[in-house]
DODREN-272193 format. One record per residue (C-alpha): residue number from 1; chain; y, x, z. Coordinates in pm, 1 decimal. Each point is the difference from the previous one (the first is absolute). Layout:
BEGIN
<atom NUM,'A',<Y,X,Z>> ...
This chain:
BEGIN
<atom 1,'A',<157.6,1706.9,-1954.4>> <atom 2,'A',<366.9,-25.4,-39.0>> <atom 3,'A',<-26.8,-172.1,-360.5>> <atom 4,'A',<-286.3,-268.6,127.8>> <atom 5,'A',<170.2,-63.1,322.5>> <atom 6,'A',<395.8,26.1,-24.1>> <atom 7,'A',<64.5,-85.5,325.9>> <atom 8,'A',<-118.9,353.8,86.9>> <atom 9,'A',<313.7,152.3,-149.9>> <atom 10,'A',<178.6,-138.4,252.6>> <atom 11,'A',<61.1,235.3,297.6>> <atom 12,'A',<137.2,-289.2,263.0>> <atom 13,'A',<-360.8,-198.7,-143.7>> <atom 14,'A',<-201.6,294.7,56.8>> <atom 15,'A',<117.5,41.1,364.2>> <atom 16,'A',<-39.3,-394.4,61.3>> <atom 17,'A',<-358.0,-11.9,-108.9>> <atom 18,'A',<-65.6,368.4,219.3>> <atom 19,'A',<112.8,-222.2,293.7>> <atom 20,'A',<-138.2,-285.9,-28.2>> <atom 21,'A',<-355.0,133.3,-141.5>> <atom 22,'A',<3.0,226.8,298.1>> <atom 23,'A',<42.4,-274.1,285.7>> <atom 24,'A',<-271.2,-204.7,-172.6>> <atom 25,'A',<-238.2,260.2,16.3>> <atom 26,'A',<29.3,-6.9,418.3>> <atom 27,'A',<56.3,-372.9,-19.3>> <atom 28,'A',<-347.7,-88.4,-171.8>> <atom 29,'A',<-160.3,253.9,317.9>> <atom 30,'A',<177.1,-202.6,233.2>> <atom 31,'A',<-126.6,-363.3,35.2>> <atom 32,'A',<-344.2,178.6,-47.9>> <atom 33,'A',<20.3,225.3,320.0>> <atom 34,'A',<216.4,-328.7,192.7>> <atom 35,'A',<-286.3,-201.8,-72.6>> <atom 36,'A',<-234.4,258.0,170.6>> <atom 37,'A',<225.3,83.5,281.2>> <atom 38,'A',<1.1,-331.0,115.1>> <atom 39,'A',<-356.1,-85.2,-35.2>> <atom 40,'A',<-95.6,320.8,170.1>> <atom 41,'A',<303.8,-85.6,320.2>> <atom 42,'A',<-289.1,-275.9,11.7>> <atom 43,'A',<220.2,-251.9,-163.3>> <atom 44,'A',<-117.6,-347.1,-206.7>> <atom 45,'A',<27.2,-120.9,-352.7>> <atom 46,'A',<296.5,-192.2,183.0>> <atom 47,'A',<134.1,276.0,183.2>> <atom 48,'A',<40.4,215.6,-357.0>> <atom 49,'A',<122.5,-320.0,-189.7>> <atom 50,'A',<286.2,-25.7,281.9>> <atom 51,'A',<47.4,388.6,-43.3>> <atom 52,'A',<92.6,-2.8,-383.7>> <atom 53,'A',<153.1,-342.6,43.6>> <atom 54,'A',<270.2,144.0,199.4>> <atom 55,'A',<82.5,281.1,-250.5>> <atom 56,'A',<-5.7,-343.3,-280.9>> <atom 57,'A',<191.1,-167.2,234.5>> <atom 58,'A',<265.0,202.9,86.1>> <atom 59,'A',<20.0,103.0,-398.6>> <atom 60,'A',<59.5,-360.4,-106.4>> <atom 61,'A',<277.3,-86.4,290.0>> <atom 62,'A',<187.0,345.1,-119.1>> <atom 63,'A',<-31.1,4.8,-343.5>> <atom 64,'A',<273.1,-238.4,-100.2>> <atom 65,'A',<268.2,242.2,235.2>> <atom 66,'A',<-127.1,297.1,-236.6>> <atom 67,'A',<52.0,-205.4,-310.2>> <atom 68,'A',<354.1,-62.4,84.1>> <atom 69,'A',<62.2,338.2,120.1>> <atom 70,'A',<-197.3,126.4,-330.9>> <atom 71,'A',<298.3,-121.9,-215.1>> <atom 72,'A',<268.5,64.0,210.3>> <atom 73,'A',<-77.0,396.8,153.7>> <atom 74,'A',<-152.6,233.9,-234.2>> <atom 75,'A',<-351.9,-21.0,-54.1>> <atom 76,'A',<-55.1,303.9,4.9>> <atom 77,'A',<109.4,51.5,390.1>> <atom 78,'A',<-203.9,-319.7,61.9>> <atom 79,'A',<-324.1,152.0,-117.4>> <atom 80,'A',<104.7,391.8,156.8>> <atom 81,'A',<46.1,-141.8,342.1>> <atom 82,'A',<-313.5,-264.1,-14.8>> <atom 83,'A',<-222.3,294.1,-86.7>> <atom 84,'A',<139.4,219.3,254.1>> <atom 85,'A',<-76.1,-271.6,276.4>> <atom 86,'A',<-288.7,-95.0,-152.8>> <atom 87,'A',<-159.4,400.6,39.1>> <atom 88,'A',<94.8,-16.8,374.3>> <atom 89,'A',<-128.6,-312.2,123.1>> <atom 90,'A',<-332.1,105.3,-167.5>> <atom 91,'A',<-13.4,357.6,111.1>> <atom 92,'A',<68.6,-148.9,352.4>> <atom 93,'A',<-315.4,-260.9,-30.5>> <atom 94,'A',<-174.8,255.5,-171.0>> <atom 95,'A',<36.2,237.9,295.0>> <atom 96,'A',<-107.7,-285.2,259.0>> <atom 97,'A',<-283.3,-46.7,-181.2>> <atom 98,'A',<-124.0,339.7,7.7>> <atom 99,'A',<93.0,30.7,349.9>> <atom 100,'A',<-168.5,-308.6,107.1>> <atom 101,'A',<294.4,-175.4,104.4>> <atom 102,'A',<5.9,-279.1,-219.0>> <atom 103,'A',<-51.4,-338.9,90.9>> <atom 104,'A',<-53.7,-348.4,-227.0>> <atom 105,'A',<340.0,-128.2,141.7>> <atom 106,'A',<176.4,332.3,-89.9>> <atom 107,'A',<-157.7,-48.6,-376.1>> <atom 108,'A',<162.9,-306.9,-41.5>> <atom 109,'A',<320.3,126.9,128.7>> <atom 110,'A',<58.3,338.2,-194.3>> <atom 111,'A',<-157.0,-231.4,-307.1>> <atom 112,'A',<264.7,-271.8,25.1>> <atom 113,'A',<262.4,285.7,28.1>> <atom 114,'A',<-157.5,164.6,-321.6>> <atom 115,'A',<-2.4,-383.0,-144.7>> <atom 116,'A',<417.4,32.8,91.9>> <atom 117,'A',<33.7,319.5,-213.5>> <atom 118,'A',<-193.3,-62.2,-274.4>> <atom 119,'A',<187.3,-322.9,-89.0>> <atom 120,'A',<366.3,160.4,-1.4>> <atom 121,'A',<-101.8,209.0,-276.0>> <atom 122,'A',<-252.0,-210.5,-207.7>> <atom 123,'A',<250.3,-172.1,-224.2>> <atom 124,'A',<215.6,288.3,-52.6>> <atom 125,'A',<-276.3,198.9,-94.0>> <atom 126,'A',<-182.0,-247.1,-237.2>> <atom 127,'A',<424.3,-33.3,-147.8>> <atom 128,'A',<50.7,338.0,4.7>> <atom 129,'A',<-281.7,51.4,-334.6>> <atom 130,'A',<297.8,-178.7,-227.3>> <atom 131,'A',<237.8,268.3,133.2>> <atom 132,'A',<-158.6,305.6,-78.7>> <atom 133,'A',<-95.8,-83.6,-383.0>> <atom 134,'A',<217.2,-123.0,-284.6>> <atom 135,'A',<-130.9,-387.8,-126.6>> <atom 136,'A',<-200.8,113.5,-337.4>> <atom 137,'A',<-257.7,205.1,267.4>> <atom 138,'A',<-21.0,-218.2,276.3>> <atom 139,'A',<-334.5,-178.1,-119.8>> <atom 140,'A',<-120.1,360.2,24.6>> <atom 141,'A',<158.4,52.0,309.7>> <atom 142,'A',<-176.9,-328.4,150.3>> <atom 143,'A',<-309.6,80.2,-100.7>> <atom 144,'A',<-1.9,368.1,78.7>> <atom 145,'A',<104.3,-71.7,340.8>> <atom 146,'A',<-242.9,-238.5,107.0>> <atom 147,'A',<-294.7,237.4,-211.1>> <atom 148,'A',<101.0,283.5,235.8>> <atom 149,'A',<22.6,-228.6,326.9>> <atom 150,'A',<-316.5,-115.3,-77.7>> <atom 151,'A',<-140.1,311.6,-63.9>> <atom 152,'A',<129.7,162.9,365.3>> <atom 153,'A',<-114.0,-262.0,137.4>> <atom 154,'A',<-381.3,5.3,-166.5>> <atom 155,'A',<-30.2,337.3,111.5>> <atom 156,'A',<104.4,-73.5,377.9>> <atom 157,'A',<-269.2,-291.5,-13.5>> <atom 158,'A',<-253.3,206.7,-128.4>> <atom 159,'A',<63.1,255.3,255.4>> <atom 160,'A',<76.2,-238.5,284.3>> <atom 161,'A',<-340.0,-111.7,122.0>> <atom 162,'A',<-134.5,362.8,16.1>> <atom 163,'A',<351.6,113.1,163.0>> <atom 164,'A',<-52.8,-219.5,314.0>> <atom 165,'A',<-381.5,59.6,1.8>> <atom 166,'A',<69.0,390.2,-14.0>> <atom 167,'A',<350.7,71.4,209.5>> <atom 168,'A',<39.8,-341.4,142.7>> <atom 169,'A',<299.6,-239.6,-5.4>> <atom 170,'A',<237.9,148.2,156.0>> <atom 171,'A',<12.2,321.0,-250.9>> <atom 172,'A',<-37.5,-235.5,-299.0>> <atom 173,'A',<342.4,-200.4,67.8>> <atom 174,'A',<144.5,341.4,123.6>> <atom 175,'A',<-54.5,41.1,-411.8>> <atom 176,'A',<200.0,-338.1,-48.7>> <atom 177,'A',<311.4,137.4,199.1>> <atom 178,'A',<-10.8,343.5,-240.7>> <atom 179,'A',<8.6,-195.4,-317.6>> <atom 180,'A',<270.4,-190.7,137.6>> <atom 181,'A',<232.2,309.3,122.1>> <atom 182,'A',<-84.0,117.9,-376.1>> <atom 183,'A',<129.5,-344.2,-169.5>> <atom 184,'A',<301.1,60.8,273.5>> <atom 185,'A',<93.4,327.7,-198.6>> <atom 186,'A',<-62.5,-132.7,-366.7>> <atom 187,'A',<236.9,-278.7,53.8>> <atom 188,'A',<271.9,224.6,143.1>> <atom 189,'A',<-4.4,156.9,-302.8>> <atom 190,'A',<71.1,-341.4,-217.8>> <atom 191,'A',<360.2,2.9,-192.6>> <atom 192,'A',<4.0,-377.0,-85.3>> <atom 193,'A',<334.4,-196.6,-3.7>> <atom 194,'A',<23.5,-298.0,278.8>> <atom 195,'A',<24.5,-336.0,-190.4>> <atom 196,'A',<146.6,-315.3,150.2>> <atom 197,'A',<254.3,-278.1,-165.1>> <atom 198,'A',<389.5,55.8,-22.4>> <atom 199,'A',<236.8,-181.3,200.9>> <atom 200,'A',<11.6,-37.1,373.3>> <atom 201,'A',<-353.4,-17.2,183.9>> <atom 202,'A',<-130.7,-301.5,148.1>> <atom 203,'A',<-154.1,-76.6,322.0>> <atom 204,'A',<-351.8,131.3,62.6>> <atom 205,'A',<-114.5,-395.1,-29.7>> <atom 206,'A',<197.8,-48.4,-315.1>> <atom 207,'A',<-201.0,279.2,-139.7>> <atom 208,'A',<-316.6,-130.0,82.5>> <atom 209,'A',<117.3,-337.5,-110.5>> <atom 210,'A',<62.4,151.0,-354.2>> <atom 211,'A',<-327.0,153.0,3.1>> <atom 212,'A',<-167.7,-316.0,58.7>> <atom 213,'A',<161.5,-164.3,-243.5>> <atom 214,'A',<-113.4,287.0,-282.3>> <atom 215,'A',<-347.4,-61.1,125.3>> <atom 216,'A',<51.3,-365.8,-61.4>> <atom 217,'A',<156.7,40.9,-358.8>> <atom 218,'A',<-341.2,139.6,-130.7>> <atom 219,'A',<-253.2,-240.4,66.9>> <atom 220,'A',<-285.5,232.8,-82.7>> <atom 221,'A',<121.6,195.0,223.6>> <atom 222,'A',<-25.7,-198.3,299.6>> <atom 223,'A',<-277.1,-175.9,-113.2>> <atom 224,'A',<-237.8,336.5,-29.3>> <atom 225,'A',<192.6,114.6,363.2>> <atom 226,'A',<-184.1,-357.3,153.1>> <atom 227,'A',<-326.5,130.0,-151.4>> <atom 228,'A',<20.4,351.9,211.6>> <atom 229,'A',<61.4,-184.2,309.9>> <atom 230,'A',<-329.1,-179.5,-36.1>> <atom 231,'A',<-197.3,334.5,-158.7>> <atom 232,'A',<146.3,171.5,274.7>> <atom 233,'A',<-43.6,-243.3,269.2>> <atom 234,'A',<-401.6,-9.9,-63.2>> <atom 235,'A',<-65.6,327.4,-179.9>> <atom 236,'A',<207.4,218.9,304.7>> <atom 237,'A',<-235.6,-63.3,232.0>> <atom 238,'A',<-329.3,12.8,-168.7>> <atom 239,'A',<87.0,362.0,-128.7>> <atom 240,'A',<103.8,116.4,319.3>> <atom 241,'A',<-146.1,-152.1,269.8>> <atom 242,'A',<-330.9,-111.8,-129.1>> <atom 243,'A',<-79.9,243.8,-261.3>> <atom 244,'A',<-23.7,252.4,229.3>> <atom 245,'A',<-210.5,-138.6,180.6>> <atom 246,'A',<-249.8,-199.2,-268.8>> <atom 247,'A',<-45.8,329.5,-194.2>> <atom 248,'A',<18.8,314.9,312.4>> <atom 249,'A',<-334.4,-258.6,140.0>> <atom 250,'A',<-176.7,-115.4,-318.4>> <atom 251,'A',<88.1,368.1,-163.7>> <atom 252,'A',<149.6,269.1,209.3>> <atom 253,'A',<349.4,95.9,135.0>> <atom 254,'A',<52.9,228.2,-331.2>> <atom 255,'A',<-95.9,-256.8,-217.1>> <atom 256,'A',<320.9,-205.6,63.6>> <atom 257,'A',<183.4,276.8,-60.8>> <atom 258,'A',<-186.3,23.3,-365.8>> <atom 259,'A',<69.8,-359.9,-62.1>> <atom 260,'A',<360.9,101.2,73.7>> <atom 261,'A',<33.4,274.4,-223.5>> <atom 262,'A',<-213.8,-208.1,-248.9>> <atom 263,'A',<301.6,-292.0,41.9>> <atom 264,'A',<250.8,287.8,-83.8>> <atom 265,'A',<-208.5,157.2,-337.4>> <atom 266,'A',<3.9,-340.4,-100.1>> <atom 267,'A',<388.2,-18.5,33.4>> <atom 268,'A',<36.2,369.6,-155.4>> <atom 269,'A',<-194.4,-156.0,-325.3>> <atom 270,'A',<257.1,-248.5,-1.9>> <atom 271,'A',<242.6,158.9,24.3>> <atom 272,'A',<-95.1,242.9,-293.4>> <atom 273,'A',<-58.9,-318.0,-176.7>> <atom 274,'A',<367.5,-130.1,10.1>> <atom 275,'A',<90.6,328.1,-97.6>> <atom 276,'A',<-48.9,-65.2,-374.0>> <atom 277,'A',<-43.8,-372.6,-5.9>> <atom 278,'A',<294.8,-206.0,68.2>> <atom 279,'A',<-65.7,-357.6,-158.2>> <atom 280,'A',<313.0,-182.7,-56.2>> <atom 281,'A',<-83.2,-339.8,226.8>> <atom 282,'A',<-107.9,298.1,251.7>> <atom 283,'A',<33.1,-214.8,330.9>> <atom 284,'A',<-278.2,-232.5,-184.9>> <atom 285,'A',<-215.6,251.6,-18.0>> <atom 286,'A',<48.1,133.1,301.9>> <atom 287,'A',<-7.2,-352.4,210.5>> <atom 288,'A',<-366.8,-28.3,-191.9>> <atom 289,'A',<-132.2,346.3,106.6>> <atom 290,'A',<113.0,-83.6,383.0>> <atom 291,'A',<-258.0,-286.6,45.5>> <atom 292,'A',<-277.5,375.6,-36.7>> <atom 293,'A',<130.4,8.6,352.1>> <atom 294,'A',<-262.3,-260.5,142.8>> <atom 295,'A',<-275.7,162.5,-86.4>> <atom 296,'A',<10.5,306.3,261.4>> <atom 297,'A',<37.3,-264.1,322.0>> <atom 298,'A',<-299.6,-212.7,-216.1>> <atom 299,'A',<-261.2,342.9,-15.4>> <atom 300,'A',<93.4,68.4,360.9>> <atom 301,'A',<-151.9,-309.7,82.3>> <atom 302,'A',<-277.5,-71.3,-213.4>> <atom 303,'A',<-114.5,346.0,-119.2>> <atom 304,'A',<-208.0,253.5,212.6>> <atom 305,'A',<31.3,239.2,-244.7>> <atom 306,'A',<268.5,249.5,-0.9>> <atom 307,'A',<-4.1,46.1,-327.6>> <atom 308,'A',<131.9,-343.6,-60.9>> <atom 309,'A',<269.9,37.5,285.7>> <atom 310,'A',<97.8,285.5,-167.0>> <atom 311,'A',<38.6,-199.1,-335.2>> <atom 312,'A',<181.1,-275.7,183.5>> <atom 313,'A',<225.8,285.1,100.5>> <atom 314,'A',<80.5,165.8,-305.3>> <atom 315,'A',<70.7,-341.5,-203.0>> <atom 316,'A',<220.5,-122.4,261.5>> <atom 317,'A',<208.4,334.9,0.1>> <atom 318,'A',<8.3,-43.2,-393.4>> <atom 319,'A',<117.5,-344.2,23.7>> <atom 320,'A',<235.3,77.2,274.8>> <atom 321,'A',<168.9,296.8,-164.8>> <atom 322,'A',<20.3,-160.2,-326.8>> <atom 323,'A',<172.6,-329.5,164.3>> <atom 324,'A',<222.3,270.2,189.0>> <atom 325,'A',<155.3,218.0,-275.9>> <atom 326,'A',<106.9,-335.5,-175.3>> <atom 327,'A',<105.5,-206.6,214.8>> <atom 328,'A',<268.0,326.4,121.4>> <atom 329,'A',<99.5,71.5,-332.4>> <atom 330,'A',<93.4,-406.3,-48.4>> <atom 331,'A',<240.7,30.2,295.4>> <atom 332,'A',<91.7,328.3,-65.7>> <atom 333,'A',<129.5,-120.0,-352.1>> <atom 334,'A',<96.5,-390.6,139.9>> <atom 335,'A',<206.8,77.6,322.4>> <atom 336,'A',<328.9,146.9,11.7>> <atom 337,'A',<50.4,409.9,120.8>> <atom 338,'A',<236.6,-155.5,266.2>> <atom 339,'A',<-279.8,-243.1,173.7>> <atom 340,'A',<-314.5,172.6,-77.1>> <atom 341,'A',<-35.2,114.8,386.7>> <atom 342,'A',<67.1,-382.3,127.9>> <atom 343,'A',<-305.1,-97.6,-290.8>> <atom 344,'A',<-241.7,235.7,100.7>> <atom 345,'A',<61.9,-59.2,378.3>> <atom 346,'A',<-24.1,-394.5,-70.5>> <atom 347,'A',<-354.4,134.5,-175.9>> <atom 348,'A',<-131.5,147.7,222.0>> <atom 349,'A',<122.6,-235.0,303.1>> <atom 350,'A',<-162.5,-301.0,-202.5>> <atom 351,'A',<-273.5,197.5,-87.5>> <atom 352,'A',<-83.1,109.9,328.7>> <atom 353,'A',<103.5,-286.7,245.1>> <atom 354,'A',<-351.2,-155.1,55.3>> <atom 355,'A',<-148.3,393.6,42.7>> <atom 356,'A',<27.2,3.4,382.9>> <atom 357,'A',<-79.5,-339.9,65.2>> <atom 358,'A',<-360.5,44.4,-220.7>> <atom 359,'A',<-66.9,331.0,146.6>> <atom 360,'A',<14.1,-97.1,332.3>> <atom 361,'A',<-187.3,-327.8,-94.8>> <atom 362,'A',<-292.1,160.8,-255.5>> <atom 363,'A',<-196.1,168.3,396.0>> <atom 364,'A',<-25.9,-341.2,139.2>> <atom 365,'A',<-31.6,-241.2,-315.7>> <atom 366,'A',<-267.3,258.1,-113.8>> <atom 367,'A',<-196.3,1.5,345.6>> <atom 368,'A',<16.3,-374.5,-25.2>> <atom 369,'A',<-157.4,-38.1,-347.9>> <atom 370,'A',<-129.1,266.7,-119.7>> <atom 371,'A',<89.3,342.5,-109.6>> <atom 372,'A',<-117.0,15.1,-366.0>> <atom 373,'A',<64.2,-399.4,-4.3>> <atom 374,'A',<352.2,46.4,60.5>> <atom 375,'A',<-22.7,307.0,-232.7>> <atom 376,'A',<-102.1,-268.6,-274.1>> <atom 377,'A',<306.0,-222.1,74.4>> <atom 378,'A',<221.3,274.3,-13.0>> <atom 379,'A',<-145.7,95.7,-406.7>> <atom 380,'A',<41.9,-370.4,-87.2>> <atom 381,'A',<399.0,-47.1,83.0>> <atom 382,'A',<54.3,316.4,-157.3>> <atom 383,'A',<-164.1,-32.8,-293.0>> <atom 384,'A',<120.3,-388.4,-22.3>> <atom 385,'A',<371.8,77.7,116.2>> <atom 386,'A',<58.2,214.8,-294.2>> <atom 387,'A',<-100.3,-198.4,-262.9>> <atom 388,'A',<141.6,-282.5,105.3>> <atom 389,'A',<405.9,200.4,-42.5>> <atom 390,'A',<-155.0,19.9,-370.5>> <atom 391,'A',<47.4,-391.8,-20.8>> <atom 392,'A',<438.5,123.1,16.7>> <atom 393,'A',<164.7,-30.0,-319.1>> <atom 394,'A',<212.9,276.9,125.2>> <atom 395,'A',<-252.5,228.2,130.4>> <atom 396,'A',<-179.7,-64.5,-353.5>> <atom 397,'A',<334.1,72.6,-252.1>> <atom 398,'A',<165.2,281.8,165.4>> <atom 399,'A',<55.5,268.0,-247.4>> <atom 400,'A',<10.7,354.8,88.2>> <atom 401,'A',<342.4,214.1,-138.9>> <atom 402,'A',<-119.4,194.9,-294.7>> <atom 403,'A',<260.0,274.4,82.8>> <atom 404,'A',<-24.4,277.1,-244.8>> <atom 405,'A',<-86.3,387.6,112.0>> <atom 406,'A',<328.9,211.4,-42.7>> <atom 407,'A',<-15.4,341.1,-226.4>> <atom 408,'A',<-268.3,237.4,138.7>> <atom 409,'A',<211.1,256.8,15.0>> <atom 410,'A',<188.5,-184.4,249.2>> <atom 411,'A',<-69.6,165.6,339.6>> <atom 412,'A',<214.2,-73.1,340.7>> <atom 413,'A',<138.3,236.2,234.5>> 
């Protein structure tokens, strides 16, 4: 395995991808048995939109504070501590639910608190990947990661539906705060270096304001960051508020949790795709393979087959991944090790901005016009979003570093 995927000879790598493959397993459970618990506390489509909203919500007005802290504390102590928290605010909702405690408002709370954690530690740990692998095997380390993410995360789909059917909610994110005490552990073992510039260290605002300004200096970088906020702002809410819903009535509670896991296969193929092929204008590529994403929103609202949800599914996971591995690896191999956690943070904050106000919009807009009518909406600004980024000269001519492989018999400590 070692001479097909180099990254593996890394021991800091190895304990990076343990971590973070581990909390995505109980991560893909989660929003599976959320969805549930709220529906069966007797709550609405807009009762579970304003649920997840406040775990997006609180992610997107945090995640900028992590990115800053990201490149000036060790990452490695921002991801430890995250997952720590992380395991006890879930074991504690876990336990409420299986005591039958819980309430909708509580949900929302101990979700916004889990939005908190989760974005202190997000861009250190998508940073930390160029830390723990020399630059000839970090295409291999970018696509490895995301294949074994992915593939966590496809099982705890697959087994999420029949998890909440069988044990109930409760026990299924009681899983989620295990896999997170387990990433905990693998990141306390990481022996990465902390990397930030030389010379005195600015203000917390001057930090962000040099962060910005690397966002800026790429145009396809913030030009591709403006399509996520509109993917995200219509796609959030159709996956998780109405797909539940659409496919547990026209199909059967289980059978969202297959169209999950069918999402994630489609992402593992992907991934095992950009494993071996790495074209050279790879963000091209990629960009083209995202608009794939319209079509599972599209077959949730015209198809009553599953079999063609299930297609939808898998393509968009495919297209998804694909767009995924390169566009990390271009800012991976375009941004400097110094501002890499202010990037990602600016990522993900762009990215996500929009995703609480369209999840706690999708209930109502839905109820208003339609389910699978809004469902058809959503598919067509997907699907037109990302081809219109192709229409970027930038997004079109960026060239992916051809770095070399070092000497096989090269192996790290």
């Amino acid at each position: 395995m070692h001479d097909r995927l180099p990254a593996f000879r890394h021991r800091d790598f190895r304990f990076l991808v343990a971590g973070t493959a581990s909390s995505s397993l109980g991560n893909a459970i989660t929003p599976i048995a959320l969805a549930f618990a709220v529906l069966d506390l007797g709550g609405s489509a807009t009762d579970l939109g304003l649920v997840v909203g406040a775990f997006a919500l609180a992610d997107v007005v945090t995640v900028l504070f992590g990115g800053v802290l990201g490149d000036r504390l060790p990452r490695k102590l921002m991801m430890e501590g995250s997952a720590a928290g992380s395991a006890l605010t879930q074991a504690v909702l876990a336990a409420s639910l299986i005591a039958g405690l819980a309430t909708i408002p509580m949900l929302g709370i101990v979700g916004a608190l889990n939005g908190c954690l989760s974005a202190l530690s997000q861009p250190s740990s998508r940073a930390m990947t160029r830390e723990t692998v020399p630059p000839e095997h970090l295409p291999s380390a970018v696509s490895a990661r995301s294949l074994l993410q992915t593939g966590a995360a496809t099982v705890g789909y697959a087994v999420g539906g029949v998890l909440v059917a069988v044990a109930g909610s409760g026990w299924a994110i009681g899983v989620d705060a295990l896999t997170f005490a387990i990433a905990a552990y693998c990141y306390s073992r990481l022996r990465v270096p902390h990397t930030r510039a030389d010379g005195p260290r600015a203000s917390m605002l001057a930090d962000l304001g040099d962060g910005a300004r690397e966002v800026l200096s790429h145009p396809w970088l913030w030009l591709l960051i403006g399509q996520a906020m509109l993917y995200h702002l219509f796609y959030g809410g159709a996956q998780t508020v109405l797909g539940p819903i659409v496919i547990g009535d026209e199909f059967g509670r289980s059978s969202w949790g297959l169209a999950m896991g069918t999402l994630m296969a489609g992402f593992v193929v992907g991934g095992l795709v950009c494993l071996r092929w790495r074209p050279r204008r790879s963000l091209l590529i990629g960009t083209m393979l995202l608009s794939l994403t319209a079509l599972f929103p599209i077959a949730m609202a015209l198809s009553d087959q599953l079999w063609a949800v299930l297609l939808g599914a898998f393509l968009h996971g495919f297209g998804l991944q694909v767009f995924d591995v390169f566009w990390d690896l271009s800012i991976q191999q375009n941004v400097a090790p110094d501002k890499l956690a202010r990037v990602y943070s600016f990522d993900m904050v762009g990215s996500f901005v929009a995703r609480p106000l369209g999840l706690a919009l999708t209930g109502p807009i839905a109820v208003l016009v339609g389910y699978q009518e809004w469902l058809l909406v959503v598919g067509c600004v997907m699907g037109a979003s990302s081809l219109l980024a192709l229409t970027s000269a930038d997004v079109r001519r960026l060239v992916r570093d051809p770095a070399p492989e070092v000497d096989p018999e090269r192996v790290a400590a």
